[in-house]
C-alpha positions in Angstrom: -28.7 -61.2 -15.6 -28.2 -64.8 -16.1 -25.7 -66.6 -13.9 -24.3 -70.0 -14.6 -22.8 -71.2 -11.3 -24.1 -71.8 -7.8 -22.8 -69.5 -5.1 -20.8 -70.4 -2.0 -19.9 -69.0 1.5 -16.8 -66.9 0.1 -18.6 -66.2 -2.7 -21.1 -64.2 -0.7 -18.1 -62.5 1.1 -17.0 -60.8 -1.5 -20.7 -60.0 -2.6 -22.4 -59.3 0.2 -20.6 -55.7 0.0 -21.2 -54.7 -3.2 -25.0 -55.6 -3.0 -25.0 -53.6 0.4 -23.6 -50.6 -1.4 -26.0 -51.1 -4.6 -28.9 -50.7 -2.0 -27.7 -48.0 -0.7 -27.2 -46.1 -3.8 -29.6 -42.7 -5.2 -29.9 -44.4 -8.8 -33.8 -46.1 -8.8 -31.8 -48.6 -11.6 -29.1 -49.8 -9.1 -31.7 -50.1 -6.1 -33.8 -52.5 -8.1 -31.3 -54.8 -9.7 -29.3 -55.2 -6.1 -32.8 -56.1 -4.7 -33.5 -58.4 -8.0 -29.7 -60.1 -6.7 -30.8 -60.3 -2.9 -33.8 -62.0 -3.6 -32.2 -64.3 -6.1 -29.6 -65.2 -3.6 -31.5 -67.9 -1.8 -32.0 -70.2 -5.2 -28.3 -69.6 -6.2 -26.6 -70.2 -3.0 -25.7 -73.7 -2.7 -26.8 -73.7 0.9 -29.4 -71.2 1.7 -28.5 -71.2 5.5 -24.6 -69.8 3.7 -26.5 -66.3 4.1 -27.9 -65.8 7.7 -24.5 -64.3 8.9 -25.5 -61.6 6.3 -29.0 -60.9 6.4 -28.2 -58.3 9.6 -26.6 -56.4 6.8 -29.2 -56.5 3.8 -32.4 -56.9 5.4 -32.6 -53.0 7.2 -31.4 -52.5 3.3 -34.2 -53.9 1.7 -36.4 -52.5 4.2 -35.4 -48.5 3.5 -36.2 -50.1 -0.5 -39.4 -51.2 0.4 -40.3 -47.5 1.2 -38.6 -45.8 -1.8 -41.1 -43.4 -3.4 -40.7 -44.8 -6.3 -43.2 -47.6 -7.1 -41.1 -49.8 -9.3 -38.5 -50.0 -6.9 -40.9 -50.9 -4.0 -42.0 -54.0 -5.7 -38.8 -55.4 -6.4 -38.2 -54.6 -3.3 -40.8 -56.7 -1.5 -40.4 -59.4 -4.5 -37.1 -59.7 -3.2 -38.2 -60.0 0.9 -40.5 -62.6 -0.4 -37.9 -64.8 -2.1 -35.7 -64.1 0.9 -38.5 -65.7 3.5 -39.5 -68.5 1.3 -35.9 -69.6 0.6 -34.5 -69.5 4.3 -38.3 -69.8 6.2 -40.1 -67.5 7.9 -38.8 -67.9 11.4 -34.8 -66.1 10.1 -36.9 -62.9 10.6 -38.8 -63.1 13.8 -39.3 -59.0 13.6 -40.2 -58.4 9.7 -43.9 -59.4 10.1 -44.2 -56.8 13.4 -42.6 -54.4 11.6 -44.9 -54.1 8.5 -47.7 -54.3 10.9 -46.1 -51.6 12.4 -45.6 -49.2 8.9 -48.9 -50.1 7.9 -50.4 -48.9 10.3 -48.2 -45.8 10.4 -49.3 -42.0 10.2 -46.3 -40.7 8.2 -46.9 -41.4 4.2 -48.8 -43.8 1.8 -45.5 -44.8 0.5 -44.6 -46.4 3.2 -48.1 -48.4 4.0 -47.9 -49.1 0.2 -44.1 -50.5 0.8 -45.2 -52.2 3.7 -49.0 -53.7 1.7 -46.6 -55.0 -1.1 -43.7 -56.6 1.4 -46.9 -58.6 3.9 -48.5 -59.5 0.4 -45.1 -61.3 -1.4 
């Protein structure tokens, strides 16, 4: 998808819930390309700081992506967590860094130490 304008505070508004529903979604397809949009938020925002009221909404989203069995999905997934950090710094997600730590070293599945390998490593 290829958008032309920059996107503003009640542009997100309207946005933010659609994207939060795409995430939320069963279909692999929808997962990805609502992850593709979250982390492509930050460059087409006019102010990157526009989206902190939001992230409290996307980020446990993106996180529940990030351990999606299905590979594809996990990498867009953390592709779009590190576009999100780069584009409104590090210190907008004081407990994202703990909590990979924290599935990496968890007991429960590969898939989610792979999720959480791919999110640390973006």
């Amino acid at each position: 998808t290829t958008f032309v304008n920059s996107i503003d505070a009640p542009s997100l508004a309207l946005l933010v819930p659609i994207l939060h529903r795409g995430l939320r979604e069963r279909s692999a397809e929808t997962k990805k390309k609502a992850s593709q949009i979250v982390g492509n938020m930050c460059s087409l925002v006019t102010e990157p700081m526009y989206m902190i009221p939001y992230i409290g909404l996307l980020l446990p989203e993106v996180k529940k992506v990030l351990v999606d069995p299905i590979p594809e999905v996990r990498s867009v997934a953390a592709r779009a967590l590190g576009s999100l950090i780069r584009g409104m710094g590090e210190e907008n997600f004081p407990d994202l860094v703990p909590w990979l730590l924290e599935m990496l070293k968890t007991d429960s599945s590969n898939v989610e130490r792979s999720g959480a390998a791919q999110g640390l490593s973006e």
